[in-house]
C-alpha positions as CSV (number, residue, x, y, z in Angstrom):
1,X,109.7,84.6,133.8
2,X,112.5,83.8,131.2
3,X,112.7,80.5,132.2
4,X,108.9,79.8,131.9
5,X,108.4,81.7,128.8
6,X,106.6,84.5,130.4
7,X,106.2,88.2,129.0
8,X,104.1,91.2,129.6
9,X,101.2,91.9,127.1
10,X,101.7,94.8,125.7
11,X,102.3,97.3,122.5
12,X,106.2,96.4,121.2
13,X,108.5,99.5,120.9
14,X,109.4,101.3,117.8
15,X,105.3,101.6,116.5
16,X,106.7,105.0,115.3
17,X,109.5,103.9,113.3
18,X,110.2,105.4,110.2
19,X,110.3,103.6,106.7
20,X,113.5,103.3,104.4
21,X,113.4,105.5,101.7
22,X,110.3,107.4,103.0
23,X,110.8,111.3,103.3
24,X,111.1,112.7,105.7
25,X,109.8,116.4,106.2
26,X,111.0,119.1,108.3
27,X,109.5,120.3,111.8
28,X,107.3,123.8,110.8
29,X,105.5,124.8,114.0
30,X,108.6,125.3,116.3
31,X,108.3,129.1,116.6
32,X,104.6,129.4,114.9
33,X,102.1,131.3,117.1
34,X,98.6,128.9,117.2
35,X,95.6,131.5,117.7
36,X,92.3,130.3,115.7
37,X,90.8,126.8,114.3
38,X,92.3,124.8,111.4
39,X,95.3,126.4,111.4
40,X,97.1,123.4,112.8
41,X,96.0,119.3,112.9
42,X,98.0,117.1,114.2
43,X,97.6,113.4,114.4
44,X,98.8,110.1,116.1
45,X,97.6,106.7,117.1
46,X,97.9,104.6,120.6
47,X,97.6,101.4,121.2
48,X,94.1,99.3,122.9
49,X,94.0,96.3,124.6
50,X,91.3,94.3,124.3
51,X,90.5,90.5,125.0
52,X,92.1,88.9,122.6
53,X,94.7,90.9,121.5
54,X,95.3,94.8,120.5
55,X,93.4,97.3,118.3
56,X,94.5,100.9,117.6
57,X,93.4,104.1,117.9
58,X,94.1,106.9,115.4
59,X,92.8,110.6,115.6
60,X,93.3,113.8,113.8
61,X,93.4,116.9,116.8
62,X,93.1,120.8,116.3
63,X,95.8,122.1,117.8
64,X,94.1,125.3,119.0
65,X,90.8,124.1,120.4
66,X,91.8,120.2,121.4
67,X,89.0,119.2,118.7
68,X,89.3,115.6,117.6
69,X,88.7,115.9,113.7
70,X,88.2,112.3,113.0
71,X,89.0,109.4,114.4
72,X,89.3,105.3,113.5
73,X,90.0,102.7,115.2
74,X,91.9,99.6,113.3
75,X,93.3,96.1,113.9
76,X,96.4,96.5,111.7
77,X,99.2,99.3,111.7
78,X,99.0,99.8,107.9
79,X,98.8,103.1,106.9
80,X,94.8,103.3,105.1
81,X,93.1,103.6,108.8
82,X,95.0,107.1,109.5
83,X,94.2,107.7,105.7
84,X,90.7,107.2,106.3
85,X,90.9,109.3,109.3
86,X,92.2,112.1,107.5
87,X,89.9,111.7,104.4
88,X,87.1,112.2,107.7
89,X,88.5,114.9,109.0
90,X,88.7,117.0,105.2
91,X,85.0,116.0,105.0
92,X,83.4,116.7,107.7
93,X,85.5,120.1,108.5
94,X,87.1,122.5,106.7
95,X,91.2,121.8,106.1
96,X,94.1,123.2,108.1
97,X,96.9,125.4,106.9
98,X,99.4,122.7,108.6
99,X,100.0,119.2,109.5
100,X,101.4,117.9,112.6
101,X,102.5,113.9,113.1
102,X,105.8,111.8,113.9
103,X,107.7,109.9,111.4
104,X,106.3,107.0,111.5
105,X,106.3,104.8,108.0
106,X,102.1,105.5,108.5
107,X,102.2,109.0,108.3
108,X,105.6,109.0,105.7
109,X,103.8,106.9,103.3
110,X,103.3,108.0,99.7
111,X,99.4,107.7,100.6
112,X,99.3,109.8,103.6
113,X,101.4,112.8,102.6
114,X,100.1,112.7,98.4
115,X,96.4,113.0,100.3
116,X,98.0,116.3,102.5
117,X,99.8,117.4,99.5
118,X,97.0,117.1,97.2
119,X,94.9,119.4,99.3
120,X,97.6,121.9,99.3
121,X,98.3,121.3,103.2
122,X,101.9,122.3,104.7
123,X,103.2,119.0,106.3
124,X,105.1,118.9,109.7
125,X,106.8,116.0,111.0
126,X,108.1,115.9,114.7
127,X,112.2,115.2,115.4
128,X,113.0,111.9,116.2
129,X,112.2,111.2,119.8
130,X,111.0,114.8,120.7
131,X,107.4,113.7,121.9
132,X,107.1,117.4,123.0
133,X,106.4,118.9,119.2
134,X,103.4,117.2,119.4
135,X,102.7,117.3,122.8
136,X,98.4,118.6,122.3
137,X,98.0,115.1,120.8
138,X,100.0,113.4,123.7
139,X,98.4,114.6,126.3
140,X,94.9,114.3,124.3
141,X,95.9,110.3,124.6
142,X,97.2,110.7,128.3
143,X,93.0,112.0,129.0
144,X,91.7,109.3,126.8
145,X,93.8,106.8,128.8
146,X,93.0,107.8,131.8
147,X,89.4,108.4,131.7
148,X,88.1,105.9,129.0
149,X,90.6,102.8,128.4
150,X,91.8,102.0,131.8
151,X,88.5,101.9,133.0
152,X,87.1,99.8,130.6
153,X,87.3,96.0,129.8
154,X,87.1,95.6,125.7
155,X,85.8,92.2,124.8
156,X,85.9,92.9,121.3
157,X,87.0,96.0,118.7
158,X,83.2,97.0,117.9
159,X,83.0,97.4,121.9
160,X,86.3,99.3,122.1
161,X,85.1,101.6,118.6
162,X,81.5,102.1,120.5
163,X,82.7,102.9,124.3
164,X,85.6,105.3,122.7
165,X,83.2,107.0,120.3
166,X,80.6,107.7,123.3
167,X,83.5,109.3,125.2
168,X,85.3,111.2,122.5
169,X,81.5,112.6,121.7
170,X,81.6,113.4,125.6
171,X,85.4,115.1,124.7
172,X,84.5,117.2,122.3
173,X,80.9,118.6,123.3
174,X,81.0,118.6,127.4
175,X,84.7,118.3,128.7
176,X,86.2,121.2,129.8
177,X,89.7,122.1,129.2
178,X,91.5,124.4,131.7
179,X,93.9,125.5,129.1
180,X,90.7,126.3,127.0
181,X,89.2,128.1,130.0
182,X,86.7,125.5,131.0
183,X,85.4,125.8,127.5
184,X,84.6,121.9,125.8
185,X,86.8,121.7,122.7
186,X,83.5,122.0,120.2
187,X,83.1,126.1,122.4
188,X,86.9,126.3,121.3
189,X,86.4,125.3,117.8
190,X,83.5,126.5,116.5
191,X,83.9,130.4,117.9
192,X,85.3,131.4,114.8
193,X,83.1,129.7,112.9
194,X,79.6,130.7,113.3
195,X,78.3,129.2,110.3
196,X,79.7,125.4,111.0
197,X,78.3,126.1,114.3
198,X,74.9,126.6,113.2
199,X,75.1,124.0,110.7
């Protein structure tokens, strides 16, 4: 293969590589008890293949009820899509108390944490390399793998941003979660909140 020029397609490494003079904040949720709705997000992106390249896929999770917030799907790594995502999520819910993601230069970028700080959210990064502080969004990425990108064929991005919306609308209304007990992540979410429920 190195002879003939020959590589695997797929993502490059070090997507979640932190920016020079970014900061960098500390890890808050390490002996923090999670018991209701909004009182932790967390959020990361994964990589797509599709036909002619790669697209990514960024969402915004409730920690407590496996809700995906918001979500975006982008052809670039800058920083505005998980903005955007974010901006979603403060919209269409209420806001959480903290802020989970890793240290990537997305989520370390003056424009991500001045949105967080601006809406007087507690921000949380992850240690470098410990992929278990955030492990609800991991595995949230492991299901979406398993049961929606490996089984499809994306010819373009507006296919991949319609079949993953369908099945992250499946997600969050009619998937049960054993660690939820069989409850779909909207049950989880909304139980406290009878009002957004009704709405």
């Amino acid at each position: 293969m190195n002879r003939m020029d020959i590589t695997a397609r797929y993502c490059r490494p070090n997507t979640s590589k932190s920016a020079p003079g970014h900061k960098i904040y500390p890890y808050l949720l390490r002996n923090l008890a999670v018991t209701r709705s909004n009182q932790v997000w967390a959020m990361g992106f994964m990589c797509i293949s599709v036909a002619r390249g790669f697209a990514y896929l960024a969402a915004v999770v409730d920690w407590f009820s496996r809700h995906v917030q918001a979500w975006q799907v982008s052809i670039t790594l800058e920083a505005e899509f998980c903005i955007d995502a974010v901006r979603e999520a403060l919209i269409r819910h209420s806001k959480p108390e903290n802020f989970d993601t890793d240290q990537g230069s997305r989520f370390t970028s003056a424009g991500f944490t001045g949105l967080l700080l601006e809406h007087k959210i507690a921000i949380s990064m992850d240690g470098c390399g410990a992929w278990r502080d955030n492990v609800f969004v991991q595995r949230m990425w492991r299901t979406v793998t398993c049961e929606e990108v490996c089984l499809s064929a994306y010819d373009k991005v507006a296919d991949a941003r319609a079949s993953i919306g369908r099945y992250l609308g499946f997600y969050n209304s009619r998937r049960p979660h054993s660690s939820l007990e069989r409850k779909s992540p909207d049950q989880a979410y909304f139980i406290n909140q009878p009002h957004a429920a009704a709405a």
